[in-house]
C-alpha positions as CSV (number, residue, x, y, z in Angstrom):
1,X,2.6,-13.3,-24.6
2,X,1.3,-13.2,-21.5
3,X,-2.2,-12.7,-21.5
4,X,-4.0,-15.4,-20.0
5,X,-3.1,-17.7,-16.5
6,X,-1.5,-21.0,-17.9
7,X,-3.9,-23.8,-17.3
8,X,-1.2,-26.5,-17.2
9,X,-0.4,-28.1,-13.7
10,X,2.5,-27.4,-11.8
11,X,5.1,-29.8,-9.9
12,X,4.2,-29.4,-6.2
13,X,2.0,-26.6,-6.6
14,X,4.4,-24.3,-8.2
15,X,6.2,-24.3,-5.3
16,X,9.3,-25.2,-6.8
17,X,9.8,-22.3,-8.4
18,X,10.1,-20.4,-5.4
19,X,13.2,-22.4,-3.8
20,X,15.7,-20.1,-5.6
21,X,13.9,-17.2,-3.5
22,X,13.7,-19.4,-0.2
23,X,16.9,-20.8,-0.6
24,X,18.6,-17.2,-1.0
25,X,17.2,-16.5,3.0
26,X,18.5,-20.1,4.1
27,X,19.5,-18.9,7.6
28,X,16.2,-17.0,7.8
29,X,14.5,-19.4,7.1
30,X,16.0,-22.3,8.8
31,X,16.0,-20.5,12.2
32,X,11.9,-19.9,11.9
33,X,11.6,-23.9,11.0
34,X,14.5,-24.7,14.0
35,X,12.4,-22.7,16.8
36,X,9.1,-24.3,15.4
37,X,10.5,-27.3,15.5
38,X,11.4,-26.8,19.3
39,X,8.1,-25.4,20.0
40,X,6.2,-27.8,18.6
41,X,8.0,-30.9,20.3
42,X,8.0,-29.6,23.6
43,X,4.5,-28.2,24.0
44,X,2.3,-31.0,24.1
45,X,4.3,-31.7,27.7
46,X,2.5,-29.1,28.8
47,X,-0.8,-31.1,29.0
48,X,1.3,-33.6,30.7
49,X,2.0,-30.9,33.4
50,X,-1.7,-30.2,33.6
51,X,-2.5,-34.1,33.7
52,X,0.0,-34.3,36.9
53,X,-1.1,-31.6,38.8
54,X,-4.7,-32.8,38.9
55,X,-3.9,-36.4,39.7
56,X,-1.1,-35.7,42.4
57,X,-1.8,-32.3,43.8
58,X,-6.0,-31.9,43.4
59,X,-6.8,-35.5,43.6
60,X,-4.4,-36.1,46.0
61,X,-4.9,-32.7,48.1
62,X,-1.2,-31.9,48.6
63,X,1.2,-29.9,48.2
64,X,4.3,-31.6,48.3
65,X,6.7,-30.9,45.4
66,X,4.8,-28.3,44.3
67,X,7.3,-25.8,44.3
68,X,10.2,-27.7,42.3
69,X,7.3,-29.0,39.7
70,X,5.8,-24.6,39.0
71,X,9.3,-24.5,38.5
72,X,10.3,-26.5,35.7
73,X,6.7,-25.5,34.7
74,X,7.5,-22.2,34.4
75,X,11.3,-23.1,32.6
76,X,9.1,-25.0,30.2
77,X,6.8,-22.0,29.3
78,X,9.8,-19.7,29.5
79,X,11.3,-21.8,26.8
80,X,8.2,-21.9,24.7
81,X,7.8,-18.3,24.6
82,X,11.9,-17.7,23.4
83,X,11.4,-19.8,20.6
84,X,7.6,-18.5,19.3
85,X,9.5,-14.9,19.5
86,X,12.4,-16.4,17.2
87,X,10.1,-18.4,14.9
88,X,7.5,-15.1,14.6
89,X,10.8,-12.8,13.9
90,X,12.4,-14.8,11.4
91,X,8.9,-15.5,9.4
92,X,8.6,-11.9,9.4
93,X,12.0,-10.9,8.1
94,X,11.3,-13.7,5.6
95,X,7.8,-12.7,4.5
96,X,9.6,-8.9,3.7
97,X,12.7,-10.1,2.0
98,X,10.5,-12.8,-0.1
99,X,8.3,-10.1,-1.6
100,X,10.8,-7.6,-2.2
101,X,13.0,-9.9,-4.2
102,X,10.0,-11.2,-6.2
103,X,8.8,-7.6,-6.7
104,X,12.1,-6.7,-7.7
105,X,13.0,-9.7,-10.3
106,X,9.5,-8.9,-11.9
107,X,10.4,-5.7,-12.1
108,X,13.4,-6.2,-13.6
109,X,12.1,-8.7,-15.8
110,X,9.4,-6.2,-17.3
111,X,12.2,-4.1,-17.8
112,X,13.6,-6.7,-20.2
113,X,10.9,-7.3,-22.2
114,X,10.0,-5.4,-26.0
115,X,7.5,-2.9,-26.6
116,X,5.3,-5.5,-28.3
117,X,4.9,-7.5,-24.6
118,X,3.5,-4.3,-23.2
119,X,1.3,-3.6,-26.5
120,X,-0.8,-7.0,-25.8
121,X,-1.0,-6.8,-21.8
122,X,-3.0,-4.8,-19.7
123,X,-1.3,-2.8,-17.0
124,X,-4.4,-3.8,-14.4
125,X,-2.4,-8.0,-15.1
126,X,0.8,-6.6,-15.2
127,X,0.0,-4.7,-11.7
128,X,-1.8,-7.5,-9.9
129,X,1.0,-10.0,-10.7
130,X,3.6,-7.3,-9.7
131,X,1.7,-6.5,-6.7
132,X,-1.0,-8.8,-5.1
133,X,0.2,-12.0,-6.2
134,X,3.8,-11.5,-4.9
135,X,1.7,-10.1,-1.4
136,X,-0.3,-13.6,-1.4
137,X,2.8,-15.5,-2.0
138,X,5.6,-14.3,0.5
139,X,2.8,-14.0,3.2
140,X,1.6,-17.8,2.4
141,X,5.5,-19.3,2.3
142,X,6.5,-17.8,5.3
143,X,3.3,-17.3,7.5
144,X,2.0,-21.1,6.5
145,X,5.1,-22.7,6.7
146,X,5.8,-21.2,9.9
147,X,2.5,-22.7,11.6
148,X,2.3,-25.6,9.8
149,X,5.9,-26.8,11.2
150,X,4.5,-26.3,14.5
151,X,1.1,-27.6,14.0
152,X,3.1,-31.1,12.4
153,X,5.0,-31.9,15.2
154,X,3.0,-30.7,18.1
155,X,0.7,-33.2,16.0
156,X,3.0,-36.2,15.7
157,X,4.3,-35.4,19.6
158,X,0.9,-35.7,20.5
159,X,-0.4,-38.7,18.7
160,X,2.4,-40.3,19.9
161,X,1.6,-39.3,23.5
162,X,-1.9,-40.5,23.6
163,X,-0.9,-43.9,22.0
164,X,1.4,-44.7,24.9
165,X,-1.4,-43.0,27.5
166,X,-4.4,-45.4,26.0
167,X,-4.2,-46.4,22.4
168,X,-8.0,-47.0,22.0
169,X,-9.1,-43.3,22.9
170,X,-6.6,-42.4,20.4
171,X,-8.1,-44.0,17.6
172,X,-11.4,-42.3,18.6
173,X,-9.6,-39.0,17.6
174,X,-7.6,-40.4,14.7
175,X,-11.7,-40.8,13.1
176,X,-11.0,-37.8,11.6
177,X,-8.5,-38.1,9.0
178,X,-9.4,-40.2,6.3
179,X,-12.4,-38.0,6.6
180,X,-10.9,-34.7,6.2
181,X,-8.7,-36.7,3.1
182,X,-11.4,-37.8,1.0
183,X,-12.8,-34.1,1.4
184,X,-10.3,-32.0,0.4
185,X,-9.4,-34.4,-2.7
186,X,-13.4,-33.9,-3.5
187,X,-13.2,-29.9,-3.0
188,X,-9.3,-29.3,-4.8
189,X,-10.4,-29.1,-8.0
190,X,-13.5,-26.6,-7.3
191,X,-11.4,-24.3,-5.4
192,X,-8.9,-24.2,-7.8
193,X,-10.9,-23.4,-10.7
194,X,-12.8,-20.8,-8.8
195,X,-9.9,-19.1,-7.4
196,X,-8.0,-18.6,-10.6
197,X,-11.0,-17.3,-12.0
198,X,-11.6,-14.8,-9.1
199,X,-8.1,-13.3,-9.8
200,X,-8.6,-12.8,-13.9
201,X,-11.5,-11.0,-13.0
202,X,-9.6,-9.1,-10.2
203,X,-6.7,-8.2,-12.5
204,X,-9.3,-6.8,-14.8
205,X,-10.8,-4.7,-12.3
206,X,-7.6,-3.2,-11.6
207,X,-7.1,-2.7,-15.4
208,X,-10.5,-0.8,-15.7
209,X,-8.9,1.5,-12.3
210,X,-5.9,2.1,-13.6
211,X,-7.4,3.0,-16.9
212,X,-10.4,5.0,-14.7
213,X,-7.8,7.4,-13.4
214,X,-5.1,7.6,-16.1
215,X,-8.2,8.8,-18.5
216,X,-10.0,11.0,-16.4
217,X,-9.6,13.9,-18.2
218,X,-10.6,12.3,-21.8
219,X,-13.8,10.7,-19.4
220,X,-14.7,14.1,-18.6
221,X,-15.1,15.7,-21.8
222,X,-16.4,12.9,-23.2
223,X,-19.2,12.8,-20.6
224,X,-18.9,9.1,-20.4
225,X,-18.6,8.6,-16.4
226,X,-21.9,6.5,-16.6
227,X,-20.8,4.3,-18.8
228,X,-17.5,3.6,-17.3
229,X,-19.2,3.6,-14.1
230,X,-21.5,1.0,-15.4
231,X,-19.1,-1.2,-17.1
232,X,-17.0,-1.3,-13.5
233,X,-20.2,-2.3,-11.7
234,X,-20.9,-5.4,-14.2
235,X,-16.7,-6.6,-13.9
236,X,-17.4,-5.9,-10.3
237,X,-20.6,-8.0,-10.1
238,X,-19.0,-10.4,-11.7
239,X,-16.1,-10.7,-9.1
240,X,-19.2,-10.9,-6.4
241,X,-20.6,-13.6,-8.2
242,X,-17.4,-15.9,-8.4
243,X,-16.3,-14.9,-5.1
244,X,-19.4,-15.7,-3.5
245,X,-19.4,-18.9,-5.3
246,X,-15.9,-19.7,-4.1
247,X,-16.9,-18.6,-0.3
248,X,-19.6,-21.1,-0.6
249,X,-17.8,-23.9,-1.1
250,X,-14.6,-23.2,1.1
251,X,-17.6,-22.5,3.4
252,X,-19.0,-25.9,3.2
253,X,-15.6,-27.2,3.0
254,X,-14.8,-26.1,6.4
255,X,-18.1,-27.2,7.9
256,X,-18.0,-30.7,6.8
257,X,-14.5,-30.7,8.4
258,X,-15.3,-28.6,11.4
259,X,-18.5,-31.1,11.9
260,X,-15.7,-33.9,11.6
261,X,-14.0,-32.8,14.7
262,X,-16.7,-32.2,16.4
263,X,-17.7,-36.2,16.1
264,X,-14.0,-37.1,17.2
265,X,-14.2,-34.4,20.2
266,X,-17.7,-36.2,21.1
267,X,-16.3,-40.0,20.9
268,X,-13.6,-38.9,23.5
269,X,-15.9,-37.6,26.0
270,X,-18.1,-40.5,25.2
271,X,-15.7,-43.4,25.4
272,X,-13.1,-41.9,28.0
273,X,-16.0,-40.5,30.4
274,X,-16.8,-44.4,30.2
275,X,-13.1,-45.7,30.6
276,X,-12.5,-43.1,33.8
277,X,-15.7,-44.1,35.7
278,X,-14.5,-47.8,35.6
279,X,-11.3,-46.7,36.7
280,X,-9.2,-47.5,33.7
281,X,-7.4,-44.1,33.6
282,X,-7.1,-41.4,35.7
283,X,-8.9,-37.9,35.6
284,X,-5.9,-36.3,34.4
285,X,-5.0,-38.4,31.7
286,X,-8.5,-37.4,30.4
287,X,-7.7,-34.3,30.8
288,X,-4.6,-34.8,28.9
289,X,-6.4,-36.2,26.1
290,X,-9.0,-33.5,25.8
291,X,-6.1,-31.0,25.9
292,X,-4.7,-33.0,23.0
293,X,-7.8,-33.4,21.4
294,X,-8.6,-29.2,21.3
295,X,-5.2,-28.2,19.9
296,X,-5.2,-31.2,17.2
297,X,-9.2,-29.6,16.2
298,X,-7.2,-26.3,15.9
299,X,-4.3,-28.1,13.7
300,X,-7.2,-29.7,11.6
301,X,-8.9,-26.3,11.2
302,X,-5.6,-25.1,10.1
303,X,-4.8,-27.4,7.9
304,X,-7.9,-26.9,6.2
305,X,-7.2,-22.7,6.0
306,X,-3.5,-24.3,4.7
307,X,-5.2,-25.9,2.0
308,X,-7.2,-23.0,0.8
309,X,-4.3,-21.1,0.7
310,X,-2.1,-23.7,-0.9
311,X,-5.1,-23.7,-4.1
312,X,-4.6,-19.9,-3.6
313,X,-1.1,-19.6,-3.9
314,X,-0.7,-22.3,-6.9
315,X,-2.7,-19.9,-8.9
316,X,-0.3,-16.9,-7.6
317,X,2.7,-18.9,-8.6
318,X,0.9,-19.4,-11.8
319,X,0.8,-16.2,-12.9
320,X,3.7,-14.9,-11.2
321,X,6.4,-17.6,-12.7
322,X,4.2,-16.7,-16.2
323,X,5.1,-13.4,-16.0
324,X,9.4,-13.9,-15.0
325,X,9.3,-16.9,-17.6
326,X,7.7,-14.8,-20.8
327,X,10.2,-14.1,-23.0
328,X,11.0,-11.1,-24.7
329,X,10.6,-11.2,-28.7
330,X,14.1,-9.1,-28.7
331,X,17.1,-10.4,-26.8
332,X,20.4,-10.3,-26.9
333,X,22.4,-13.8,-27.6
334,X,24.4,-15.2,-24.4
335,X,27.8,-14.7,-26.5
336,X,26.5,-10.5,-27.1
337,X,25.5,-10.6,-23.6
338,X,28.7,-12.2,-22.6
339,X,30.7,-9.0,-24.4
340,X,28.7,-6.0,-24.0
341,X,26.3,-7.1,-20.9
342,X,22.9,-6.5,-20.5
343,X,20.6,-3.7,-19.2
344,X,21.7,-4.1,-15.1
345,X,25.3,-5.2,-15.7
346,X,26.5,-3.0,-18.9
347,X,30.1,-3.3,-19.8
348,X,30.5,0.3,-21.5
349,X,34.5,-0.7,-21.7
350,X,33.5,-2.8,-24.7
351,X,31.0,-0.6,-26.6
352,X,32.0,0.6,-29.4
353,X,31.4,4.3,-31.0
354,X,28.9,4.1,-34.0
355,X,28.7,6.1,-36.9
356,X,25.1,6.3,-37.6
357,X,25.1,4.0,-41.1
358,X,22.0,2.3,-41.3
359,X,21.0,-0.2,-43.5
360,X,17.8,-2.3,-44.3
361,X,18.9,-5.6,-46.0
362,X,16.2,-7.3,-47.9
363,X,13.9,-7.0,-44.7
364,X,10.5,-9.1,-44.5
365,X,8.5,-8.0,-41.2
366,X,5.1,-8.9,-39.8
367,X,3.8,-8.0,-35.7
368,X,3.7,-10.8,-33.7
369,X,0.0,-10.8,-33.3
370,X,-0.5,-9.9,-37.1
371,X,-0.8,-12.0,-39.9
372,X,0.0,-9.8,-43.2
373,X,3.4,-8.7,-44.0
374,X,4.3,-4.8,-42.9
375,X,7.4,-4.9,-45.4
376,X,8.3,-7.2,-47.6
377,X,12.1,-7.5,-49.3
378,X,12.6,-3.7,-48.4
379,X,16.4,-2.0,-49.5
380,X,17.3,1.2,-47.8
381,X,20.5,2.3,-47.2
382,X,20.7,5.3,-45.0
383,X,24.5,7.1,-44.6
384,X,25.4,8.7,-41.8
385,X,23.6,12.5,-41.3
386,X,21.0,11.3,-43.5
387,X,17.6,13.0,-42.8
388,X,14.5,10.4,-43.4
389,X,11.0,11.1,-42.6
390,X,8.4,8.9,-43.0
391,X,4.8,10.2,-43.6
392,X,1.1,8.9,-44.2
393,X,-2.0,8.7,-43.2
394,X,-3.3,8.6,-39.2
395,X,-3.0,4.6,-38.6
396,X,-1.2,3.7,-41.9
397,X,1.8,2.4,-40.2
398,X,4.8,5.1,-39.8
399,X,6.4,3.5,-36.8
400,X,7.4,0.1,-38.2
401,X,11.0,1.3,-39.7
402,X,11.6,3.3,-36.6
403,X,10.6,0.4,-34.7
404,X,12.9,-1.9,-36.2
405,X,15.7,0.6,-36.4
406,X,15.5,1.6,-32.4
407,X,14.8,-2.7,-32.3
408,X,11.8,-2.7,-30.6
409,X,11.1,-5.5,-32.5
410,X,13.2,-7.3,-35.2
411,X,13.0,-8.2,-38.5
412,X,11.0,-11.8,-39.3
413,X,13.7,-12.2,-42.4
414,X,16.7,-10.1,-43.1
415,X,18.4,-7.6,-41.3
416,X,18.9,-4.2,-40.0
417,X,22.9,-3.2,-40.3
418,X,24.1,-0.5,-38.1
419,X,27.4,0.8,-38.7
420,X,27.8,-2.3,-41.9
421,X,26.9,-5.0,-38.9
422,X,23.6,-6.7,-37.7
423,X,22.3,-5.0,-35.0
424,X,21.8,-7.9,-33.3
425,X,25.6,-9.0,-32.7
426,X,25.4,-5.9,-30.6
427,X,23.5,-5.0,-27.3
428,X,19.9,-3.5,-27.1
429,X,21.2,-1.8,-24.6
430,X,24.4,-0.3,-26.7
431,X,22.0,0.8,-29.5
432,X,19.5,2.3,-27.0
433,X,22.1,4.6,-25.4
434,X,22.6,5.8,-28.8
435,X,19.4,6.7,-30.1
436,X,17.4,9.9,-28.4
437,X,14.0,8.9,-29.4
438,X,11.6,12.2,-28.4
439,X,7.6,10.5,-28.3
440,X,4.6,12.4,-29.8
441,X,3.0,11.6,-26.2
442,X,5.7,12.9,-24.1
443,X,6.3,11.1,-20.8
444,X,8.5,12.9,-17.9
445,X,9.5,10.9,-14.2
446,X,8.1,11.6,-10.6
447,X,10.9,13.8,-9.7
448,X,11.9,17.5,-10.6
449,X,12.7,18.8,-14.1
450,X,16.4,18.4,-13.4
451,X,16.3,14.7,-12.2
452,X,14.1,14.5,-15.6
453,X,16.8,15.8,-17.6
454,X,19.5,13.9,-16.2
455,X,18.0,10.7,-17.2
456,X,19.4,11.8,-20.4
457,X,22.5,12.2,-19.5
458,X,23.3,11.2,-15.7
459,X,26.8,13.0,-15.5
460,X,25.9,16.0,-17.4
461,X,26.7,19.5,-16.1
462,X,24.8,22.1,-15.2
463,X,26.1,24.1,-18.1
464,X,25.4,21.1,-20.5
465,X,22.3,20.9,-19.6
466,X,21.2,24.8,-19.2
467,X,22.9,24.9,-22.8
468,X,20.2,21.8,-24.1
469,X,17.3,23.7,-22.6
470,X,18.3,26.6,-23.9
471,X,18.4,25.3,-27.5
472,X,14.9,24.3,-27.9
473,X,13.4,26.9,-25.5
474,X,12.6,25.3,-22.4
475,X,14.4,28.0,-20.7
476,X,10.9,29.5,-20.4
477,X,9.2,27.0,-19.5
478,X,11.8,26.2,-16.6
479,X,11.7,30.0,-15.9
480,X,7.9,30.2,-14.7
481,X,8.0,27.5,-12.8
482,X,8.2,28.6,-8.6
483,X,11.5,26.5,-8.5
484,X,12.8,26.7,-11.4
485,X,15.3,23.4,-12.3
486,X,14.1,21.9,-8.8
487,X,10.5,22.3,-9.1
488,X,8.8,18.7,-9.1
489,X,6.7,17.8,-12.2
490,X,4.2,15.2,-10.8
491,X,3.2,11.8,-11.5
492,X,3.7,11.3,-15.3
493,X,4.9,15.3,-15.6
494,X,0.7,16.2,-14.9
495,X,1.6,19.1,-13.5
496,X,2.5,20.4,-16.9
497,X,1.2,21.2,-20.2
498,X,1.8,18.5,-23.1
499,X,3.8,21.0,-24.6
500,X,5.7,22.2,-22.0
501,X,6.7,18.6,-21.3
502,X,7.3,17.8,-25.0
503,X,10.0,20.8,-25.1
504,X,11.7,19.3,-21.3
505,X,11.5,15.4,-23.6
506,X,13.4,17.5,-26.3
507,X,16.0,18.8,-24.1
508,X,16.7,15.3,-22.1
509,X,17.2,13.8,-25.8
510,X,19.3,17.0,-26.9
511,X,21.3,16.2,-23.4
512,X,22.4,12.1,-24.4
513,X,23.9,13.7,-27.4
514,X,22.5,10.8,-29.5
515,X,24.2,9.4,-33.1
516,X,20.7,8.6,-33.9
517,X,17.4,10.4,-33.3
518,X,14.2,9.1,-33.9
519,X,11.2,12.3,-33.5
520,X,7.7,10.3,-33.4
521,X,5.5,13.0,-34.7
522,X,7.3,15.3,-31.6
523,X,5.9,18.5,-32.3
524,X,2.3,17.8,-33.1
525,X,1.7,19.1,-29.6
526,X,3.3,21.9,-29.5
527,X,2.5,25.5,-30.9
528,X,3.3,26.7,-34.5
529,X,5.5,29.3,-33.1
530,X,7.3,27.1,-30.6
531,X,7.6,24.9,-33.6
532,X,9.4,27.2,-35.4
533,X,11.5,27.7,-33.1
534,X,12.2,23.8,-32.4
535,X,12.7,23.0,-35.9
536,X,15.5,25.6,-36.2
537,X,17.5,24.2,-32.8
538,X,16.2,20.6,-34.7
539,X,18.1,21.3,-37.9
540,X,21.7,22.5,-36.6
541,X,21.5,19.8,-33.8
542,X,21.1,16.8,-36.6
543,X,24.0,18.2,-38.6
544,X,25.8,15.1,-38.7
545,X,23.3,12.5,-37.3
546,X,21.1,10.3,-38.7
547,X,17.5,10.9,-38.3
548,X,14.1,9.6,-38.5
549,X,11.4,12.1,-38.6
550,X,7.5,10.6,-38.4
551,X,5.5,13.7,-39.5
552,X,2.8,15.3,-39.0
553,X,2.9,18.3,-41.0
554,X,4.2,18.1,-44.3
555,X,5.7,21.3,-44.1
556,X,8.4,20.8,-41.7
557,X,10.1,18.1,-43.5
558,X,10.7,19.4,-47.2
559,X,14.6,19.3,-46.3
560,X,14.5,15.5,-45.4
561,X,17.4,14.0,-47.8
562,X,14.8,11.2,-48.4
563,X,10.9,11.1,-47.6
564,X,9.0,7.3,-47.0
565,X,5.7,7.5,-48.0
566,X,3.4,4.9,-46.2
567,X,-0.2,3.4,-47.0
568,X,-2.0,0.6,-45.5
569,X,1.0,0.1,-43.4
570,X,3.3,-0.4,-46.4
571,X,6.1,1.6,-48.0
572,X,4.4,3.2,-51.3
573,X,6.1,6.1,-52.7
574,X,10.5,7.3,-51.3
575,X,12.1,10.4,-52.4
576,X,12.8,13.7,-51.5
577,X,10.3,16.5,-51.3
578,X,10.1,17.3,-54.8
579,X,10.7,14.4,-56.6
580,X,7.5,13.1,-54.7
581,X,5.3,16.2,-55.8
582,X,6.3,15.4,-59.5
583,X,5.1,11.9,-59.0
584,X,1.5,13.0,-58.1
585,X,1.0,10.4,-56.0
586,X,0.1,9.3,-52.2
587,X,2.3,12.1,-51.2
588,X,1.1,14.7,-53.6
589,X,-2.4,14.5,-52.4
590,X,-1.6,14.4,-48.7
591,X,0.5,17.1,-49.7
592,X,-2.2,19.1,-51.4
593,X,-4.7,18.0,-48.7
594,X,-2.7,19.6,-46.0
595,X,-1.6,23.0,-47.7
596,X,-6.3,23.7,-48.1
597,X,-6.7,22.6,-44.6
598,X,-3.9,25.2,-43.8
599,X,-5.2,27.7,-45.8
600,X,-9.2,27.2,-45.0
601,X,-8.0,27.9,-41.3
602,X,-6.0,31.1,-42.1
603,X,-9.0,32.3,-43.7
604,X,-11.5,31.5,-40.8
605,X,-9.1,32.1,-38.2
């Protein structure tokens, strides 16, 4: 699982993982690098220009063959300016189509991976790899790339150029570079460390938001704002800390360079103020040379911001490539892929009808993160139209069957048969679109309540769906709301009650017309007369398909065909309602437990 940023180096940087994204934009990307290219090469002839005019039209006080030489100067800057406007286009285009495929195959990736992924990582370090690190990333690979191609060969053109004009005052800028070498070898390290650092705190910070504004109602009534407040200001501290430390030494970093060019700047002025008195080159060609000498200082200073960012980035990449990379704990095999395709390519053609047999073969199974066995050599065969609930205590461990069944995770030995085969020499997908799976914590899409119920069935009519609302009275609902099927229910359905949305989940299960349906304590939020009602609609509905009922009260699930009673996260007691009350165990008691609290409320209430 993903919980962590690998520590491991990377080839290049990391940067090798993003020429499948690069090399997808080839055209876009070549045209930036062939204008910068042409840029660079042809603007350090512009000092030259300078260089001639003061040593044949100043120096010389004349004007002849002025006109032709403004001229080409002007064709020369005309050309310049073409090919920045190219180059600045292109890295733009490339900078928006980098992060929105990134963006998108992390998406899509998430998308792919079990519920157990998502159990053990934040969604503050699922969001700021999502979100800022594929922002850093695209921005750096196009907007870095894009000056450093012109800052490289407006370097070498230049170099070059002072060479042939007086190789001696070009060595007196050249000073400079084993110096800035040994520093930045000195300073990699530090930065690195600091800057992935900077971002595990940041994606924390974003964890402790997101969880800040998701839970602001249970804050509230808890009266706890001070001590959230106070545990963001200590993570946030924290971040000031580090990131103050990290400013400090990209701070010193850039002075000791900055201070660098300064020395080589001085040296020319020094020695070529000398060389120009005695005659040895002309005014201009100094001129030249401090021209060259400026814009190189600006290529050093930017090669210095390049390097930050390059550390920077390597920790993006780092936790970017960890999050496509991870792999889900339940997958489909190529050759099931191959037949019945995967969740963005399905081939419906080939899936097959099922029946709703389900089978537990000598199944072992332990979470991922756990360490004790859950179920151990477990037999259950459940026929099709068989009614199971499974019951215990508040954290004892109901979900683990349903889990495996829907195949949210699978089995660590034996095997889950649907319809008398594994489930796994079919598609998640195919046994997903199968199963209508209503949550106790209901969760509805930004959108109105008929895009909402559509997700269940995107074809449906508007007959099969008014008859789905209908049958577990969200009619109601729907009918006190200003616009009825088109009225929008907020981020997360917040614009309605927990159990008006759970009767809308119902509904949008009801809708897929499911062989299989898997109700995870649904109607603890609702009313007991809206229960009532629910559990009549519940019981014609599952004539006929297979069901798994996690329960919450006892009462509504005396007509299961077989009951699973659980304990310390472990199958203890099966049979049906009153089989289990002979027994006198687990069940009995929670039984009995259940019927006084019922009837101590009736009396008070």
């Amino acid at each position: 699982m993903d919980n962590t940023v690998p520590q491991k180096k990377l080839k290049f940087f990391g940067l090798n993982k993003l020429v499948p994204y690069v090399a997808k934009h080839k055209v876009t990307f070549f045209s930036m690098v062939l204008a910068q290219l042409i840029a660079g090469a042809v603007s350090p002839v512009l000092a030259l220009f300078q260089s001639y005019a003061l040593d044949n039209f100043i120096a010389g006080s004349t004007l002849e063959g002025f006109t032709p030489f403004v001229l080409t100067y002007v064709a020369f800057i005309t050309l310049i300016t073409a090919v920045h406007y190219v180059s600045d286009r292109s890295c733009c285009k490339l900078e928006m189509v980098l992060l929105r495929d990134m963006r998108r195959t992390a998406f899509n990736h998430l998308q792919t991976l079990s519920v157990g992924y998502f159990n053990v990582t934040s969604v503050g370090k699922i969001h700021a790899r999502v979100m800022s690190d594929t922002s850093n990333i695209s921005s750096i690979l196009a907007w870095d790339v894009n000056e450093g191609v012109f800052d490289a060969v407006y370097s070498l053109v230049a170099i070059v150029t002072m060479f042939i004009l007086n190789p001696l005052l070009a060595l007196c800028v050249l000073v400079i570079v084993p110096i800035v070498a040994l520093v930045s070898v000195y300073f990699h390290r530090k930065l690195t460390r600091l800057n992935r650092r900077v971002r595990e705190i940041n994606s924390e910070i974003v964890g402790d938001f997101n969880e800040g504004i998701t839970g602001v109602a249970t804050s509230k009534t808890l009266a706890v704002e001070q001590k959230l407040d106070g545990a963001f200001y200590s993570r946030s501290d924290d971040m000031r800390v580090k990131s103050n430390r990290l400013g400090h030494y990209r701070s010193l970093f850039f002075t000791i360079i900055n201070f660098s060019a300064s020395v080589a700047l001085a040296l020319v002025l020094w020695y070529g103020g000398i060389i120009t008195v005695d005659g040895v080159i002309l005014i201009g060609t100094l001129s030249a040379f401090m021209n060259y000498v400026q814009v190189l200082m600006d290529c050093v200073a930017w090669a210095v911001n390049a390097f930050a960012d390059v550390v920077s980035i390597k920790v993006n990449v780092e936790r970017f490539t960890a999050l496509t990379e991870t792999k889900s704990d339940v997958s489909d095999t190529p050759e099931v892929i191959e037949k019945y395709g995967d969740s963005f390519n399905e081939k419906r053609e080939n899936w097959e009808s099922i029946r709703g047999d389900i089978e537990f073969e000598d199944v072992s199974f332990k979470y991922p993160d756990g360490e004790e066995y859950v179920l151990e050599h477990f037999n259950l065969k459940v026929p099709k139209g068989t009614n199971v609930a499974i019951v215990g205590e508040t954290g004892a461990g109901k979900s683990t069957l349903v889990n495996l069944v829907c195949r949210f995770f699978e089995p660590t030995s034996g095997r889950v048969l649907i319809d008398g085969r594994d489930a796994r020499e079919r598609s998640v997908q195919w046994l997903h679109a199968n199963i209508g799976y209503v949550l106790q914590t209901p969760h509805l899409f930004s959108g109105t309540v008929r895009e909402n119920l559509l997700y269940g069935k995107p074809d449906a009519t508007d007959a099969e769906i008014y008859e789905a609302v209908k049958s577990v009275n969200a009619d109601k609902v729907i009918a006190r709301m200003d616009k009825g099927y088109d009225s929008v229910v907020g981020e997360g359905g917040n614009t309605l009650s927990t159990g008006e949305k759970q009767l809308l989940s119902f509904a949008r299960a009801i809708l897929a017309n499911p062989a299989i349906f898997v109700l995870d304590e649904a109607t603890s939020s609702i009313d007991t007369l809206t229960e009532k009602l629910i559990q009549e609609a519940i019981e014609k509905l599952m004539k006929g398909r297979t069901s798994f009922v996690i329960a919450h009260r006892l009462s509504t699930i005396r007509s299961a065909d077989v009951i699973l009673v659980v304990d310390g996260g472990k199958i203890v007691e099966r049979g049906t309602h009153a089989e289990l009350l002979k027994q006198r165990g687990v069940y009995f008691n929670l039984y009995l437990k259940q019927f006084r609290e019922e009837q101590t409320k009736e009396i008070t209430g």
